[in-house]
N, C-alpha and C positions, 0 to 999 in steps of 0.2 A: 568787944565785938563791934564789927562796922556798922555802919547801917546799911550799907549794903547789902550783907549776909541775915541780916535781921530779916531787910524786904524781902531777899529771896527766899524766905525759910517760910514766912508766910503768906509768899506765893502757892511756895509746893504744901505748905497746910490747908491752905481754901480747895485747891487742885484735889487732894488728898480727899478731902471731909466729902467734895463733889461726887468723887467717884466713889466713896464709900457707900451712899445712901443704899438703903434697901429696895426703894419705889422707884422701881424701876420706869416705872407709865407707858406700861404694856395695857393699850385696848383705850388709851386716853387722847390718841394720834390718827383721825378717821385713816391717815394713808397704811396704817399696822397693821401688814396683812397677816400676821401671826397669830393675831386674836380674833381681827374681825370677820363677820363672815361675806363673803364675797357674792355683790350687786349681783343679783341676777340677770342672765342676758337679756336686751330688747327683744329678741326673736321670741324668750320664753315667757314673756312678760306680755306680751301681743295676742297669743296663741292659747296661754292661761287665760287671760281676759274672755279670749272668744270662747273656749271651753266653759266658764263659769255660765257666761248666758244663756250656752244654749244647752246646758242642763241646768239650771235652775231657773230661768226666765222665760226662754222657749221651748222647754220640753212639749213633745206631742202628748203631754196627758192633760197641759193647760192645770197645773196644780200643783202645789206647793205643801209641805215641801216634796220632793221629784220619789217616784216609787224606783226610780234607778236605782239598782241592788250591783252592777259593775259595769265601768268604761273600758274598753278596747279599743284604744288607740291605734288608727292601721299607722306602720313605723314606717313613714314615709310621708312627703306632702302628693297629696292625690288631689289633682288640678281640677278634678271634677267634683270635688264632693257637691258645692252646692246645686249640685243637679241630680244628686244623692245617689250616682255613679261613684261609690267608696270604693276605689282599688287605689293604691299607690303606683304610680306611675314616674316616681323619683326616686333618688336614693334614698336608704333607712338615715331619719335623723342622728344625728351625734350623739353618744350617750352623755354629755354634759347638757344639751339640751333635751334630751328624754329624764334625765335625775332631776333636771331643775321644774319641767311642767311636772313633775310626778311629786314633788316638794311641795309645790303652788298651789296641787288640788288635793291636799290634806282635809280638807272642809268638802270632798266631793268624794262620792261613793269609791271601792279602789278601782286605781287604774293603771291598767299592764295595756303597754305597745304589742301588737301583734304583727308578725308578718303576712302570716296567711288567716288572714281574717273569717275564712270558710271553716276553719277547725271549729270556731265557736258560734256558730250560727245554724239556726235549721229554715232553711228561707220557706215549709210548708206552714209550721205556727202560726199563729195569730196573734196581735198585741205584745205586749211587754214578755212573751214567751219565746222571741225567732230568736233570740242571743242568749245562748248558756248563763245560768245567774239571775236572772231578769236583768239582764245586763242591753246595753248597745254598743252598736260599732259606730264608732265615729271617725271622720276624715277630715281634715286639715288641708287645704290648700295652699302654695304658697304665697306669703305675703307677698300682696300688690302694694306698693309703694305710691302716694300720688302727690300732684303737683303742691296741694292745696297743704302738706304734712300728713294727712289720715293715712290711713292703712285700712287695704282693703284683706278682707281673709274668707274664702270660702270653706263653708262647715258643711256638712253634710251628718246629721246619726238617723242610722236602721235599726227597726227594734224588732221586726216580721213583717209577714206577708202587707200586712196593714196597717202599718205603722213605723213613720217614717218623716224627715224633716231635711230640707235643702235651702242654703241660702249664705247668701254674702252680705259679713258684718263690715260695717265702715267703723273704724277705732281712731279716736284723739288721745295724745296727752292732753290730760286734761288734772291741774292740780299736783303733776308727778308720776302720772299712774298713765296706762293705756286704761282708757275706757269704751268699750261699744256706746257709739251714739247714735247709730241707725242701721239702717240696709238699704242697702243700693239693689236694682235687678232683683229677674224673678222669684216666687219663694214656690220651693215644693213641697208639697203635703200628701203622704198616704195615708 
């Protein structure tokens, strides 16, 4: 036998053994999109953030943890929430981005998008009673983008007649993560 044929034979034996393995190193390759699960969007990520704060940090009950018993997201960005004017006045968000804030607030009472916001609300109530559930309606503004990187986002949640919150979060990356790190402009209180 040559050496020639020799080399070649354990050439295609190493080739051989290589593609035999079992380990394949699926979920070991961050770019694997077959395993891993897929980043969530900045928009969802922005909009989560501002959600988190203003039920759990700014609720109108000033108290932790929040007596909010469900979120009703108006499906749509509504340019006036922080004036707590909640109507959508945009088109209904994308369902990849309504799956992925509805993923995000696992750790937050549930929460279902609505179109018609007035199905679940009795605006004569009082207190934590104008929104079926003890629930609130809440509105989202579209993200303002600014010079500085923040992100500006108006929030707006209705809970009744007398109970109510309006205002715009300014959000950084901060660490990886959008964070609320203040508010810009006026705040409104029922």
């Amino acid at each position: 036998m040559s050496i020639r044929t020799v080399t070649s034979a354990l050439v295609l034996a190493a080739a051989l053994t290589g593609c035999s393995s079992t380990d394949t190193g699926a979920g070991t390759d961050p770019l694997d999109t077959a395993t891993s699960t897929p980043v969530p969007s900045e928009q969802s990520q922005i909009y989560s953030a501002a959600l988190h704060h203003l039920i759990l940090v700014d609720n109108p009950f000033a108290k932790a943890p929040t007596p909010v018993g469900y979120i009703y997201i108006v499906d749509g960005p509504a340019s006036r929430s922080s004036e707590m004017s909640i109507a959508a006045d945009g088109p209904q968000f994308d369902t990849d981005l309504k799956n992925e804030i509805t993923a995000r607030a696992a750790d937050l009472p549930p929460v279902e998008f609505v179109a018609d916001p007035q199905l679940h609300t009795e605006p004569a109530r009082q207190g934590l009673t104008g929104v079926d559930n003890d629930g609130v309606l809440v509105g989202l503004s579209p993200l303002g983008r600014q010079d500085d990187g923040t992100v500006h986002v108006g929030a707006g949640l209705w809970c009744g007649r007398d109970c109510g919150l309006g205002l715009t979060y300014v959000l950084d990356h901060v660490d990886g993560r959008w964070t609320v790190t203040g508010t810009t402009g006026p705040v409104v209180i029922s």
